[in-house]
C-alpha positions as CSV (number, residue, x, y, z in Angstrom):
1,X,-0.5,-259.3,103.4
2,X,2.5,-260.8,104.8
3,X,4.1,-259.2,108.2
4,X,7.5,-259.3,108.1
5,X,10.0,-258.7,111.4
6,X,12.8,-256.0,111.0
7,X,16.1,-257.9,112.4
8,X,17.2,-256.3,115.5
9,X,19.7,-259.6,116.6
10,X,17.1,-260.6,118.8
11,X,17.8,-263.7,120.6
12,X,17.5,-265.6,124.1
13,X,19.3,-268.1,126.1
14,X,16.7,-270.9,126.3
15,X,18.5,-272.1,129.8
16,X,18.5,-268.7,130.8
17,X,18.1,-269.1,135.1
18,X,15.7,-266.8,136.4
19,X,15.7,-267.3,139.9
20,X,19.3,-266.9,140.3
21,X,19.1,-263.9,137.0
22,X,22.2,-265.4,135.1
23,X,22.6,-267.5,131.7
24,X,23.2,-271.2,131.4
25,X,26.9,-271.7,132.5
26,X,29.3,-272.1,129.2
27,X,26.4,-270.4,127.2
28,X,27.6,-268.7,123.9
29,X,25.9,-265.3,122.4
30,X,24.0,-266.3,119.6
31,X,25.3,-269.9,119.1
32,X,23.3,-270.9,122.1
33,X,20.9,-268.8,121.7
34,X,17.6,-268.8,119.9
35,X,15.6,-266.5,117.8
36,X,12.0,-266.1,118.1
37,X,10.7,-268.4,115.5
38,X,13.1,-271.4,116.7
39,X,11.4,-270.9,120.0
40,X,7.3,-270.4,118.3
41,X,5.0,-272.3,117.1
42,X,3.8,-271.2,114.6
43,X,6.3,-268.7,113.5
44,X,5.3,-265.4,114.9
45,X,5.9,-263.3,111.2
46,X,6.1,-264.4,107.8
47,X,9.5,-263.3,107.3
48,X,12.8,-261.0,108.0
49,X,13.6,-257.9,106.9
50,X,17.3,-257.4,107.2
51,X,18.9,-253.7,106.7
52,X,22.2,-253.5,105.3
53,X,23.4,-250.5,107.3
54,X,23.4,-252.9,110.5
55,X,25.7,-255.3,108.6
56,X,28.3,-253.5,106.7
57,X,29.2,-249.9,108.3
58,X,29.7,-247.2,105.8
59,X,32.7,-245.1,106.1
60,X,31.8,-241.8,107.5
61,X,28.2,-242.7,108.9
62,X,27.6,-243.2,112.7
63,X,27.0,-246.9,113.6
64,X,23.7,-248.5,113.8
65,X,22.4,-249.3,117.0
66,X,21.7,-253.1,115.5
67,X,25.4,-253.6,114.7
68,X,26.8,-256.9,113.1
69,X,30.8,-257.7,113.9
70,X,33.2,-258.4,110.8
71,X,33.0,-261.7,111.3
72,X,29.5,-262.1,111.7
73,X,28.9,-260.4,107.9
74,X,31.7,-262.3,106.4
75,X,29.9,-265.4,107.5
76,X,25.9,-264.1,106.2
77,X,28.1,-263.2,102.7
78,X,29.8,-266.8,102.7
79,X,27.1,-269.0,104.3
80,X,23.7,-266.8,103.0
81,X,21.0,-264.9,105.4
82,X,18.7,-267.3,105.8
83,X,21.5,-270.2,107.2
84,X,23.0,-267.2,109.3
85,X,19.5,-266.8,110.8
86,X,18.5,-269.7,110.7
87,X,15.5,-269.5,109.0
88,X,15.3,-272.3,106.8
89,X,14.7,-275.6,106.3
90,X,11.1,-277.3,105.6
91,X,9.2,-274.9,107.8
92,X,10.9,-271.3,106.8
93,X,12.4,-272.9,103.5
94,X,10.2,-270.1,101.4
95,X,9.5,-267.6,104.1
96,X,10.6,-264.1,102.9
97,X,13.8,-262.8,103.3
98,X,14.0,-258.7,102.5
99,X,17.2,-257.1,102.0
100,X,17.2,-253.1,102.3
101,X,19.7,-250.4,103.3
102,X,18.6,-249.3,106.2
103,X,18.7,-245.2,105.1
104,X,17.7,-244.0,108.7
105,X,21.7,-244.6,109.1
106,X,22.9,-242.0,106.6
107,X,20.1,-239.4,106.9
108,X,22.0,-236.5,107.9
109,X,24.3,-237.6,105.3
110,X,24.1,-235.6,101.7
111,X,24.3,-239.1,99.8
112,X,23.2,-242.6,100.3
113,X,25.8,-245.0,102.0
114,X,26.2,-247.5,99.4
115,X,26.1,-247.3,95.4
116,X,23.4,-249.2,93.7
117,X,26.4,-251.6,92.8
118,X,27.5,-252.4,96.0
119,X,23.9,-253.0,96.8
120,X,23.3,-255.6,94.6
121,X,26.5,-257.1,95.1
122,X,25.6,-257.9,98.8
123,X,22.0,-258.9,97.9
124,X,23.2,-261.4,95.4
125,X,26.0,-262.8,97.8
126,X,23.8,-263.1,100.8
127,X,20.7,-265.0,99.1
128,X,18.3,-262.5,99.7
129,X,14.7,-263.2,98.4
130,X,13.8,-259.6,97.8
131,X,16.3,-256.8,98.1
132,X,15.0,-252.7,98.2
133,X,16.6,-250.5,96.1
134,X,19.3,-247.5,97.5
135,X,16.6,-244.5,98.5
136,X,17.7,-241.3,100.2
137,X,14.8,-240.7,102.9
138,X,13.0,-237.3,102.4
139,X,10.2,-236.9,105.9
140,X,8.3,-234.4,105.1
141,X,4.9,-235.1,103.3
142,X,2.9,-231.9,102.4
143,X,-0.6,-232.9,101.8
144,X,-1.4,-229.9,99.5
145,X,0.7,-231.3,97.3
146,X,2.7,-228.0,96.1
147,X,4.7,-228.3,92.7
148,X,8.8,-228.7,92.4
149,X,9.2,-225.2,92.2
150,X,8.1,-225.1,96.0
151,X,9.7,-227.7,97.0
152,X,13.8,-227.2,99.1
153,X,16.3,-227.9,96.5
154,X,17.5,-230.9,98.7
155,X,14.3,-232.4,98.7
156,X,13.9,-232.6,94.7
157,X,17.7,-233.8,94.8
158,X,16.8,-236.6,97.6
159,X,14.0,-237.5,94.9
160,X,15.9,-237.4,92.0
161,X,18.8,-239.5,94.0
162,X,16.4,-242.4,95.0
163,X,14.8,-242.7,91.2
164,X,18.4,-242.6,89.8
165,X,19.4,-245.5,92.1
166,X,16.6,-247.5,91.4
167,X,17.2,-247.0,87.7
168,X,20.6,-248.5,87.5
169,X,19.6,-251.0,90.5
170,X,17.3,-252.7,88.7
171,X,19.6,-253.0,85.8
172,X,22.5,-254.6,87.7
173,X,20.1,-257.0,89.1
174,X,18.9,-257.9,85.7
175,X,22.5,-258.7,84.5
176,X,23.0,-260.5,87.6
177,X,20.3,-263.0,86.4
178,X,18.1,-261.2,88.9
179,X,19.2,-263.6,92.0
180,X,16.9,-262.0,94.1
181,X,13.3,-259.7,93.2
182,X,14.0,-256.1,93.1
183,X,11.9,-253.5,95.0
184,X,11.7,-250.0,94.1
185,X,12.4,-247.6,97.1
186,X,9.7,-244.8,96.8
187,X,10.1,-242.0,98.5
188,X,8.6,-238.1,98.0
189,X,7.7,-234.7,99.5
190,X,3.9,-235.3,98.7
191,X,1.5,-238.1,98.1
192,X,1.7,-236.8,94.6
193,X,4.8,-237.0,93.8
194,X,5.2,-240.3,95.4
195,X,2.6,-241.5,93.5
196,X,4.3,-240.1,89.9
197,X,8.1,-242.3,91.2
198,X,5.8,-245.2,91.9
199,X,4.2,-244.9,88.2
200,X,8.3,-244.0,87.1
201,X,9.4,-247.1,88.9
202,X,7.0,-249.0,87.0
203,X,8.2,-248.6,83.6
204,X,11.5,-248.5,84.6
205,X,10.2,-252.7,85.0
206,X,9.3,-253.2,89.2
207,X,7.1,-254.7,90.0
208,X,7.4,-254.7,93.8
209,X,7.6,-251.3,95.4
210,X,8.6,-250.4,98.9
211,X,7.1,-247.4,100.2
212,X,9.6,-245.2,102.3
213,X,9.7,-242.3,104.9
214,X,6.1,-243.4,106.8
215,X,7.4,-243.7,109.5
216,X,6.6,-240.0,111.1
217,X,3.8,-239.8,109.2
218,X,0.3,-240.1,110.7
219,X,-2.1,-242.6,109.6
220,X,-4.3,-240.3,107.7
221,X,-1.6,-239.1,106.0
222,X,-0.4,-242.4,104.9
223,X,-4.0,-242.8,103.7
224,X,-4.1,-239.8,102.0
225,X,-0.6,-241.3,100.4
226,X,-1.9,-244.5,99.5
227,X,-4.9,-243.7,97.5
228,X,-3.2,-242.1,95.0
229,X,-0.6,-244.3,94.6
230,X,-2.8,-247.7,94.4
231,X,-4.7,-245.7,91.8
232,X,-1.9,-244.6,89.8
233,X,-0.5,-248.0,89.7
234,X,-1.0,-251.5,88.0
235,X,-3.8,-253.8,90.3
236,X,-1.1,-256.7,90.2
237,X,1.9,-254.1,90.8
238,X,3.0,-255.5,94.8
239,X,3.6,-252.5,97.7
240,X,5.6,-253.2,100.8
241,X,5.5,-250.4,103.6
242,X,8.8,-250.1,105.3
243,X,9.2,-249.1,108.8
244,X,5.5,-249.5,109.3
245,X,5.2,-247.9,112.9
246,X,1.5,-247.6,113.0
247,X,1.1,-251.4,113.5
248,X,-2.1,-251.1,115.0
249,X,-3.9,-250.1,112.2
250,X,-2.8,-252.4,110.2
251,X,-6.5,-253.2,109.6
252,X,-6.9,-249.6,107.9
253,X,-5.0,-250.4,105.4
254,X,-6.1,-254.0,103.5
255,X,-8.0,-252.1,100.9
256,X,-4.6,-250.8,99.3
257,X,-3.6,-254.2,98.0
258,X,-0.6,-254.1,100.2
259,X,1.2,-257.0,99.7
260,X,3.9,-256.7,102.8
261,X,5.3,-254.8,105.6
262,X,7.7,-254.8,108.0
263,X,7.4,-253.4,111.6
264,X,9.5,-254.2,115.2
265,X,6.9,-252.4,116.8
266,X,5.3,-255.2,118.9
267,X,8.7,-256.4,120.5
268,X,9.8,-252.9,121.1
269,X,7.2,-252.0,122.9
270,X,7.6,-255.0,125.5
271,X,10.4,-253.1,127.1
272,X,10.0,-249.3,125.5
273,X,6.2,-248.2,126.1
274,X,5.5,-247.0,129.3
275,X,2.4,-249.4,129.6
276,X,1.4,-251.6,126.6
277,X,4.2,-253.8,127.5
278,X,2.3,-256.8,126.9
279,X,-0.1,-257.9,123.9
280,X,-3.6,-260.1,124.3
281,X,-6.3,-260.8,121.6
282,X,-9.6,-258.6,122.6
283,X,-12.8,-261.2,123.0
284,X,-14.2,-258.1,121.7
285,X,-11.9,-258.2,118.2
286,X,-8.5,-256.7,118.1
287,X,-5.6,-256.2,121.0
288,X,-5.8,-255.4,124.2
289,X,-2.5,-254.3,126.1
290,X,-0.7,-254.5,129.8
291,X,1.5,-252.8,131.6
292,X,4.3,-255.0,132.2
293,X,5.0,-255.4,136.6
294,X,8.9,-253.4,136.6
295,X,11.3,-255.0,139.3
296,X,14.4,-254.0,137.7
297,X,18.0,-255.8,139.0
298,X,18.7,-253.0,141.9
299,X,22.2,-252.9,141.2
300,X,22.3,-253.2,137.7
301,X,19.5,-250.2,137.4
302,X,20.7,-246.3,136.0
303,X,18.7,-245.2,138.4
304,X,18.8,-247.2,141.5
305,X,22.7,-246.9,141.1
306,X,22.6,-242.9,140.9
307,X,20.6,-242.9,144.2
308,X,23.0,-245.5,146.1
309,X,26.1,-243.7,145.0
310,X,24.4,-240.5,146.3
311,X,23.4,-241.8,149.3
312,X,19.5,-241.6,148.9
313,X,19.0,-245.4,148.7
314,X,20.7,-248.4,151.0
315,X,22.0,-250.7,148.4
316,X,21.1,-254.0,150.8
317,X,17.4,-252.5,151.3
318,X,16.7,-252.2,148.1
319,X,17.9,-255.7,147.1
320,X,15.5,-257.1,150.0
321,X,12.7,-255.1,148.6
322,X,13.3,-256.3,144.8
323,X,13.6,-259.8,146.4
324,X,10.7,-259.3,148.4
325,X,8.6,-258.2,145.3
326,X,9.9,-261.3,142.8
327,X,8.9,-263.8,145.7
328,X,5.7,-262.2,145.8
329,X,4.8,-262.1,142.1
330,X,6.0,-265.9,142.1
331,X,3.6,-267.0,144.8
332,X,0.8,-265.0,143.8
333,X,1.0,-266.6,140.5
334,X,0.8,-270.1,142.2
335,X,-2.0,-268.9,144.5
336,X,0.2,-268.7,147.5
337,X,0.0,-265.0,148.3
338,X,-2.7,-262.7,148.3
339,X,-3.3,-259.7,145.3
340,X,-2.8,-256.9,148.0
341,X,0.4,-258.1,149.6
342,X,1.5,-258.4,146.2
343,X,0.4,-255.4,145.0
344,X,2.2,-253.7,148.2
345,X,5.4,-255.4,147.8
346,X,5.1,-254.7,143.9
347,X,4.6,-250.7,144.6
348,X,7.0,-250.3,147.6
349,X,9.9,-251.4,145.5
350,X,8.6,-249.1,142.2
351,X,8.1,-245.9,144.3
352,X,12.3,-246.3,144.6
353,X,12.4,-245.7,141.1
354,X,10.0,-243.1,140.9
355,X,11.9,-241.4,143.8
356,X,15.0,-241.9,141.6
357,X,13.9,-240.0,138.6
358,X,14.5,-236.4,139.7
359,X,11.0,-234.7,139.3
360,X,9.4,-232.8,141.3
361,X,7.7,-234.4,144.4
362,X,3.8,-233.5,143.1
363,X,4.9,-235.3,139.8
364,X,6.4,-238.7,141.1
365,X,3.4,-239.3,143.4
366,X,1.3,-238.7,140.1
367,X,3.6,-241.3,138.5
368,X,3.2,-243.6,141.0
369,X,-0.6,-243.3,141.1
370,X,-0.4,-244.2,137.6
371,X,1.8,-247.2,138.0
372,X,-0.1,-248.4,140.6
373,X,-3.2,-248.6,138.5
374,X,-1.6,-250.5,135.5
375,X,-0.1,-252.9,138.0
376,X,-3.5,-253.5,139.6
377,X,-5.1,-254.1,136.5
378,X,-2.1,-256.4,135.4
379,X,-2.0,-258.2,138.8
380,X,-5.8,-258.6,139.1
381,X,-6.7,-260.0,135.3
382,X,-4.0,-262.1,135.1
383,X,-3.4,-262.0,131.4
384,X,0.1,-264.3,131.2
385,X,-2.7,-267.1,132.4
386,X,-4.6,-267.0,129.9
387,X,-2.0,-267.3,126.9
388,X,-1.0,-270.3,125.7
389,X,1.9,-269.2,123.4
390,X,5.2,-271.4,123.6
391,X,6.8,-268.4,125.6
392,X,4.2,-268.0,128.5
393,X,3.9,-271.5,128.8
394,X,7.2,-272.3,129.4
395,X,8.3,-269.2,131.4
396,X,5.1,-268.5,133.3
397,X,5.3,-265.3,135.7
398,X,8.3,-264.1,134.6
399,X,7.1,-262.9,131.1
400,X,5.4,-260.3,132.7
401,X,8.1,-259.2,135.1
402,X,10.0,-256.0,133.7
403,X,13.9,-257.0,134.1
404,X,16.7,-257.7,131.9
405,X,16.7,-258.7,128.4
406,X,15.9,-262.2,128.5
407,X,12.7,-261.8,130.0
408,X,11.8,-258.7,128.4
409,X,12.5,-259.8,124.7
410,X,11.0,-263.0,125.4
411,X,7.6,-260.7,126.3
412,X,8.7,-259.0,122.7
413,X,8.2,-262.6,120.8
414,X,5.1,-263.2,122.3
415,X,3.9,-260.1,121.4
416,X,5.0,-261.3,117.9
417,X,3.0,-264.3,118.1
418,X,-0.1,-262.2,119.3
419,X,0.1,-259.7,116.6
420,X,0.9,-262.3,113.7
421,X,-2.5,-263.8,114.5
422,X,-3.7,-260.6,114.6
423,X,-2.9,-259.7,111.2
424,X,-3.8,-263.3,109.7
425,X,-7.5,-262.7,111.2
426,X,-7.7,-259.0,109.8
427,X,-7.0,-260.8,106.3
428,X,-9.3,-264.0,106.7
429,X,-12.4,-261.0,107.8
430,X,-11.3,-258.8,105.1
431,X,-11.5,-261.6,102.6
């Protein structure tokens, strides 16, 4: 089962400064930058998924929050994916590179973005390994599996759309000397019916086939999808699940046969869960999770900045207090200042933010209760310590510290790292 990382144009400055909080001088986005597996060892996934709705925006359909300039495509179409990411040479040279078109970008939309044609076009000319064909997602998943005649017009035309496309998909690609393997996009309204279009896709010749529209889905509905679909299929017939959100459980799920998926999960939650910021391996099997220590940049903070321009905050206070609290973190983590005083300093500066966010005063001092327990535990175990990973080695404190984008995403790739060994373990047990 190979994990593979959805491109979100994730990148660091590996001279980033973090005392002073600026990049290296001169430093160039992206062409001084490095991605996560230039910056591992080993790689922390076992290959990219790209989506094309982040590289080429369709007319009509509201931009991608991963968004790719003109230039930036016209050089992945000349020069391929894998040089534009550069994730080749000996050590990625036959890592997997997964095109697919990123459907959560025309959703609302009555039609896919981009024609089967177009698809394979920009497959082809960007030396994609395996590209997904054009599906149209459908969410729902009704579990008593009712019949078509139940089921929303739009629904059964979604269907119908997705089957179409991977019909003539897989035909252009054939003509095309198949340049890269094709994928049939499943999608349906039940695991029924997603398991007939995965038995359709079949003889329509794939042999690869990427399982859509999980990610609302709970996991034992994507059990009670899976079953019936490994059943209804060939043993040797390969299954990716896209947008696999339930990363966790990955270990659920080896007895499908699932050959790949692709997930951003464990770097998005280094800077978007509220406090499983920051992954470790269990000695008891499995992960265990912190609560990253918040000391946003006081003037560079939503928040912090709506109190100062309302007068409830003293901008020069508040920088002494977040300078206060980043000199205490870095001492305590050379043994130069006590867990309390850290703790203190940690807390006095977060209960600003709490203050900040407009609830109720019985609310914010339950928030704060709360953030002062995940910091204590954080603060106490010491977890960035006892990882060995090329990021916490070579950063130290600061991978823990909540604040700006260099330090968070950099907590996001170790993450990576932790989970890639993670799911490499899960398979060595299962086999």
């Amino acid at each position: 089962m190979k994990f593979l990382y959805s491109d979100t144009q994730d990148y660091v400055d590996p001279e980033y400064d973090f005392i002073n909080d600026r990049n290296a001088p001169g430093r160039q986005r992206y062409w001084d930058d490095m991605y996560a597996h230039e910056m591992m060892t080993p790689t922390p996934y076992d290959g990219l998924l790209v989506a094309m709705s982040a590289v080429r925006q369709a007319p009509g359909v509201a931009k991608s929050k991963v968004r790719y300039s003109t230039a930036e495509e016209q050089r992945i179409l000349r020069d391929g994916i894998r040089k534009f990411l550069r994730f080749g040479g000996p050590k990625h040279k036959s890592a997997m590179l997964m095109g697919d078109c990123g459907a959560f970008a025309y959703v609302e939309h009555p039609k896919p973005a981009y024609s089967p044609e177009e698809v394979v076009e920009f497959y082809a000319d960007a030396d994609f390994t395996h590209g997904v064909s054009p599906d149209h997602i459908i969410f729902d998943c009704n579990t008593g599996n009712p019949p078509r005649s139940q089921v929303a017009d739009a629904v059964i035309e979604r269907y119908e759309i997705t089957l179409s496309n991977a019909q003539e998909f897989i035909k252009l690609a054939k003509d095309e000397g198949e340049p890269f393997e094709p994928v049939g996009a499943v999608q349906g309204w039940s695991p029924k019916s997603i398991a007939e279009a995965a038995v359709q896709l079949e003889k329509m010749g794939y042999r690869y086939l990427a399982i859509g529209g999980l990610v609302p889905l709970k996991v034992e509905v994507i059990h009670q999808v899976l079953k019936p679909l490994r059943q209804a299929i060939k043993p040797e017939t390969n299954i990716h699940l896209l947008g696999f959100a339930k990363a966790d459980h990955i270990h659920e799920f080896t007895g499908y046969g699932i050959t790949s998926f692709d997930s951003t999960s464990p770097l998005i939650r280094a800077f978007k869960d509220e406090k499983q910021n920051y992954y470790l391996p269990s000695p008891k099997g499995g992960l265990e999770y912190y609560a990253a220590v918040r000391i946003p940049q006081a003037i560079e903070n939503t928040r912090l900045m709506q109190g100062i321009k309302r007068g409830i905050f003293s901008a020069e206070d508040l920088r002494k207090r977040e300078q206060k609290a980043l000199e205490a973190m870095r001492k305590y983590d050379i043994g130069k200042e006590k867990f309390i005083t850290t703790l203190n300093a940690v807390m006095d500066y977060q209960r600003f933010l709490t203050i900040g966010n407009g609830e109720k005063a019985e609310q914010q001092e339950k928030d704060l209760q709360k953030m002062h327990k995940h910091v204590s535990r954080t603060l106490e175990e010491m977890p960035w310590k006892r990882c060995q990973c090329d990021v916490c080695k070579a950063v130290g404190v600061e991978v823990i510290i909540f604040r700006s984008s260099n330090r968070n995403r950099r907590r996001g790739f170790h993450n990576l790292g932790v989970y890639h060994k993670h799911v490499q373990q899960i398979l060595e047990k299962h086999s």
